[in-house]
C-alpha positions in Angstrom: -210.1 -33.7 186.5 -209.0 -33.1 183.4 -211.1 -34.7 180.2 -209.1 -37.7 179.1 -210.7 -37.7 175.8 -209.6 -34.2 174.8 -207.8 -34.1 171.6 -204.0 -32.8 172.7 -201.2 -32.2 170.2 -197.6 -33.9 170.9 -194.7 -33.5 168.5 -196.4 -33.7 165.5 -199.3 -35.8 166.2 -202.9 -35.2 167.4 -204.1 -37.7 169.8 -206.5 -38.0 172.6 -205.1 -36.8 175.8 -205.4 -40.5 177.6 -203.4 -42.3 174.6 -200.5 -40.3 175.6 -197.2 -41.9 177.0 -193.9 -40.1 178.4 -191.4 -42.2 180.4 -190.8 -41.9 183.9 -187.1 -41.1 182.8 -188.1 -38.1 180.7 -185.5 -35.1 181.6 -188.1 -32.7 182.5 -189.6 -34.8 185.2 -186.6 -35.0 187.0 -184.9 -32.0 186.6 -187.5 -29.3 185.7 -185.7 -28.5 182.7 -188.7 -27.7 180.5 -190.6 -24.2 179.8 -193.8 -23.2 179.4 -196.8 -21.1 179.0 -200.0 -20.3 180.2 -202.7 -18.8 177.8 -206.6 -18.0 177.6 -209.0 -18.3 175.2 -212.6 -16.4 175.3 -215.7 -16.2 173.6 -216.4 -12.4 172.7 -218.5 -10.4 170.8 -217.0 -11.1 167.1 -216.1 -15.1 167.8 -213.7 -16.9 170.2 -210.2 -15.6 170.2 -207.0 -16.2 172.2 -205.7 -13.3 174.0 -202.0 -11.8 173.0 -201.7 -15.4 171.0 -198.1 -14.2 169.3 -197.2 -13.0 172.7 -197.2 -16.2 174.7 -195.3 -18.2 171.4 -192.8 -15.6 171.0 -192.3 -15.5 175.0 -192.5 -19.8 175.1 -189.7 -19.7 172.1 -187.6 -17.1 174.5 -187.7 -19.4 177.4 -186.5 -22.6 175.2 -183.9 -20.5 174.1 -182.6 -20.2 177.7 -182.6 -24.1 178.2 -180.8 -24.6 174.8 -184.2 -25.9 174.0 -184.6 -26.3 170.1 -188.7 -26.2 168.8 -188.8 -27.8 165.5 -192.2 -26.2 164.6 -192.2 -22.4 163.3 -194.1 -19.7 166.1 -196.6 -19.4 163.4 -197.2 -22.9 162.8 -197.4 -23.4 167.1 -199.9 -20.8 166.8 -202.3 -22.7 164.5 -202.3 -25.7 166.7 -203.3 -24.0 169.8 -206.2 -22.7 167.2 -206.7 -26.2 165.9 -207.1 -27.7 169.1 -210.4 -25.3 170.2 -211.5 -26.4 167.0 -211.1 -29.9 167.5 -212.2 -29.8 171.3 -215.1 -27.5 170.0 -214.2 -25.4 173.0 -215.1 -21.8 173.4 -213.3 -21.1 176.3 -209.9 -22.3 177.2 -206.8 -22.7 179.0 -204.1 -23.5 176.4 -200.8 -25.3 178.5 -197.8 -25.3 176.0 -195.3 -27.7 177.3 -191.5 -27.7 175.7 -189.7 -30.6 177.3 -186.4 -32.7 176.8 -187.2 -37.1 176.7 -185.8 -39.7 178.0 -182.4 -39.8 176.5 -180.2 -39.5 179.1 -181.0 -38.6 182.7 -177.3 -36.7 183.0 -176.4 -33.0 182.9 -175.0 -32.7 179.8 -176.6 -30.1 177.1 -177.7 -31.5 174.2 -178.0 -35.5 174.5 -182.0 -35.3 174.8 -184.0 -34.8 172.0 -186.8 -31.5 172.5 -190.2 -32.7 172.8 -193.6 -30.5 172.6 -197.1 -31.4 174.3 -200.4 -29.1 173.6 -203.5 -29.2 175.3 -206.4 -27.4 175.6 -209.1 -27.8 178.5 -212.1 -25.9 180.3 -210.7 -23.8 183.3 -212.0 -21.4 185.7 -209.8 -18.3 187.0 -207.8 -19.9 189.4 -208.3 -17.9 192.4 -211.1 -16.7 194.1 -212.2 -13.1 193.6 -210.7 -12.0 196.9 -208.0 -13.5 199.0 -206.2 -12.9 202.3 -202.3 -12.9 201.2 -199.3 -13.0 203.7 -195.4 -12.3 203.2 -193.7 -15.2 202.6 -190.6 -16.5 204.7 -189.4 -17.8 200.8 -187.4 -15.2 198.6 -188.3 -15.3 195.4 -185.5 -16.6 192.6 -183.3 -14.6 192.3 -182.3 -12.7 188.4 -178.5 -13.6 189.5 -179.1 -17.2 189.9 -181.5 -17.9 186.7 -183.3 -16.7 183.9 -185.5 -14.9 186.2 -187.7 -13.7 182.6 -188.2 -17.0 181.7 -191.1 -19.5 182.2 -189.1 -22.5 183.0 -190.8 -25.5 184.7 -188.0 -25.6 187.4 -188.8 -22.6 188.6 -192.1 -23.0 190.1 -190.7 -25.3 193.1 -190.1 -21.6 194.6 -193.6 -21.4 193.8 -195.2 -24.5 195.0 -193.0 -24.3 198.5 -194.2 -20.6 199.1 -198.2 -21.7 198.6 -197.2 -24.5 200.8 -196.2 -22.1 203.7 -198.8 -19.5 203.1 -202.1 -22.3 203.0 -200.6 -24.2 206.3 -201.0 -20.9 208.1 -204.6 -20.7 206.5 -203.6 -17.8 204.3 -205.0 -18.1 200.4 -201.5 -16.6 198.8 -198.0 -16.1 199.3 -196.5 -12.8 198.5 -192.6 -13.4 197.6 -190.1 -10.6 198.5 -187.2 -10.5 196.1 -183.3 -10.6 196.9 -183.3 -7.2 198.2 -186.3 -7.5 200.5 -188.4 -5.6 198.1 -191.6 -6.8 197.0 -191.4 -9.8 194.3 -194.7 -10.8 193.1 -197.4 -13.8 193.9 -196.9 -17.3 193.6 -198.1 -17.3 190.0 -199.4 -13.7 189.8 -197.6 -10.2 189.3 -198.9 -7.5 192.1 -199.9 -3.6 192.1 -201.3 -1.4 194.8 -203.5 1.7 194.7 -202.7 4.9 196.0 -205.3 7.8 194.8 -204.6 8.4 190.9 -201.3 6.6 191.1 -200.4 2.9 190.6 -197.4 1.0 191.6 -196.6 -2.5 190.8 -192.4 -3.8 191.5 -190.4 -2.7 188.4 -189.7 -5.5 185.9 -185.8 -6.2 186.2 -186.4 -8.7 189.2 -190.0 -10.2 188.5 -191.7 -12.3 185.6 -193.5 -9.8 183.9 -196.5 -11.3 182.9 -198.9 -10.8 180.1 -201.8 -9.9 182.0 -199.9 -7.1 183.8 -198.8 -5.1 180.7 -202.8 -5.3 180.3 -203.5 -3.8 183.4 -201.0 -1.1 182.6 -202.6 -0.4 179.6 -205.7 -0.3 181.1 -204.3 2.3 183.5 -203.5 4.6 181.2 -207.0 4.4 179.7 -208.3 5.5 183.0 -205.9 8.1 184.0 -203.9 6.9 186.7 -199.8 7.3 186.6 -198.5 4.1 186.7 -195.5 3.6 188.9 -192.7 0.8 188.7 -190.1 1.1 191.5 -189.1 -1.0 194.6 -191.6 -1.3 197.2 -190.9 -2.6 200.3 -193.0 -4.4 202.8 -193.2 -1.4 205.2 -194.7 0.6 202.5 -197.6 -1.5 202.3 -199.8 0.4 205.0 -199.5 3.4 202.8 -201.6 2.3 199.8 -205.5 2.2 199.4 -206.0 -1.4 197.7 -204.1 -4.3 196.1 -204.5 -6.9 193.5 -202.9 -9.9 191.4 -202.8 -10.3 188.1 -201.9 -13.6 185.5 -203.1 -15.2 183.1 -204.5 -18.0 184.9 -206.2 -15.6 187.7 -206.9 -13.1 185.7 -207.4 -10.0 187.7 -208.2 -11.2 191.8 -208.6 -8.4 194.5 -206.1 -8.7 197.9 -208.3 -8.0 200.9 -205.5 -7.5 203.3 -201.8 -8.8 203.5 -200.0 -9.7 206.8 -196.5 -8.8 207.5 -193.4 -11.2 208.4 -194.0 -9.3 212.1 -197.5 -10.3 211.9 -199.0 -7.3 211.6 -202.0 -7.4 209.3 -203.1 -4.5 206.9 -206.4 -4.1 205.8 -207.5 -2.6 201.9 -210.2 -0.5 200.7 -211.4 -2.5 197.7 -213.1 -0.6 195.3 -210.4 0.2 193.1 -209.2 -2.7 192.9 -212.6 -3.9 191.4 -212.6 -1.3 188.8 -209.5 -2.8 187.6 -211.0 -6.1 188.1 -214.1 -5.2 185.8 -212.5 -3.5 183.1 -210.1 -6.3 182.7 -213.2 -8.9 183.1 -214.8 -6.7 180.5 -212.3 -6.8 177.8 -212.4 -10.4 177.9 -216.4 -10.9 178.1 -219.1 -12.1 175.7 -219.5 -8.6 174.9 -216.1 -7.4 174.3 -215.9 -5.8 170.4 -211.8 -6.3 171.1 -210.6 -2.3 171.2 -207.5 -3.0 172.5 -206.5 -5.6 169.6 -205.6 -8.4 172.4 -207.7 -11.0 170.5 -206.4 -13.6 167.7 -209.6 -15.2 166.4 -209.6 -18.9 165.7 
């Protein structure tokens, strides 16, 4: 449970998180039209900092713009409350939840008759999965880029989500795997996906996923260790041909798939070791002892 004496921001006014009031009739809560993001915090070696800070804003302003959501604060000056609140919350390490949501106003379709409302809050959170977990194909397609902003972090979106971890848990599986329109691989429930084959890398190509933040990190990392990395289609057959697999997000950070089980029910087994050298380079660059190389870091 989440600290009800944390100190959150909401438009324009720092409060503690249990003082906060928003109407059962706000917008958002009844027809998901809010955005979103999700973004870390870590103690390294020179201070805390908040990994790929203007990154998440500019994203979180992208996504508004899709819901004809205006933000009345300035990226820069959303940037320096997320700081503010590990200040005020004296926390060191942190999930950071911008939230961009429409009020109570009118519960109707029509654009424009609620006003845009923003809630901040940072908290204490472990990576959200476990280190390893047993992941099966899902019988839910994914959203489709012809039906939505696909690119966009919109709270709406992660019914598709919530349904798909629904399915996969009641068959005691830890993950859903989503295929897109096409039948090609999509990507986790809240997590992007790559496989390892040898040197080479392959992860679904961009124009039908959420590309996440965490992912272009893993790429990068990658290329620091040599291996080609590969974006194409891949489709659920292909699966028996690669060595390992793993998810990545911000939220679970880099989490090692030990075997994934087809729609057919067959079940395919993965090597994992390199999938944990990902995993430890990433949880590396994001230690105690990370000097920040790779410039992800904004310190607070």
């Amino acid at each position: 449970m989440i600290d009800k004496n944390l100190i959150a921001y909401i438009n324009g006014e720092y409060k503690e998180l249990g003082e906060i009031f928003v109407s059962p009739l706000t917008h958002t809560l009844h027809y998901g039209t809010g955005v979103f993001e999700g973004i870390r915090a870590y103690e390294i070696n020179s201070g805390v900092g908040i990994r790929k800070l203007p990154e998440h804003i500019s994203r979180l302003f992208n996504s508004a713009s899709k819901l004809f959501l205006e933000i009345e604060e300035t990226q820069e000056e959303i940037q320096e409350i997320c700081k503010e609140l590990l200040r005020k919350n004296n926390l060191k390490s942190a999930y950071i939840r911008p939230l961009v949501y429409l009020d109570d106003s009118s519960v109707g379709m029509q654009v424009g008759k609620n006003k845009t409302q923003i809630f901040i809050v940072a908290f204490p959170w472990e990576k959200y999965l476990s280190d390893t977990v047993k992941v099966k194909i899902s019988p839910i397609r994914r959203i489709s880029e012809q039906t939505t902003a696909h690119d966009a972090k919109i709270c709406g979106h992660y019914i598709n989500s919530y349904m798909a971890t629904g399915e996969a848990k009641s068959a005691n599986f830890d993950e859903p795997l989503l295929l897109d329109r096409t039948g090609a691989i999509g990507e986790g429930a809240v997590a992007n996906v790559f496989f390892t084959k040898g040197k080479q890398l392959y992860t679904p190509k961009p124009e039908r996923i959420f590309a996440g933040l965490v992912r272009s990190a893993v790429i990068e990392i990658a290329n620091d260790l040599g291996y080609e990395v590969i974006e194409r289609d891949i489709f659920p057959e292909e699966i028996k041909e690669f060595d390992g697999a793993f998810f990545t997000g911000t939220a679970s950070e880099v989490t090692i798939i030990s075997d994934i089980t087809l729609l057919n029910g067959e079940n395919i087994e993965f090597n994992k070791e390199v999938s944990n050298i990902f995993k430890e380079t990433y949880s590396k660059a994001v230690s105690k002892e990370s000097k920040d190389e790779r410039g992800w870091f904004e310190l607070i």
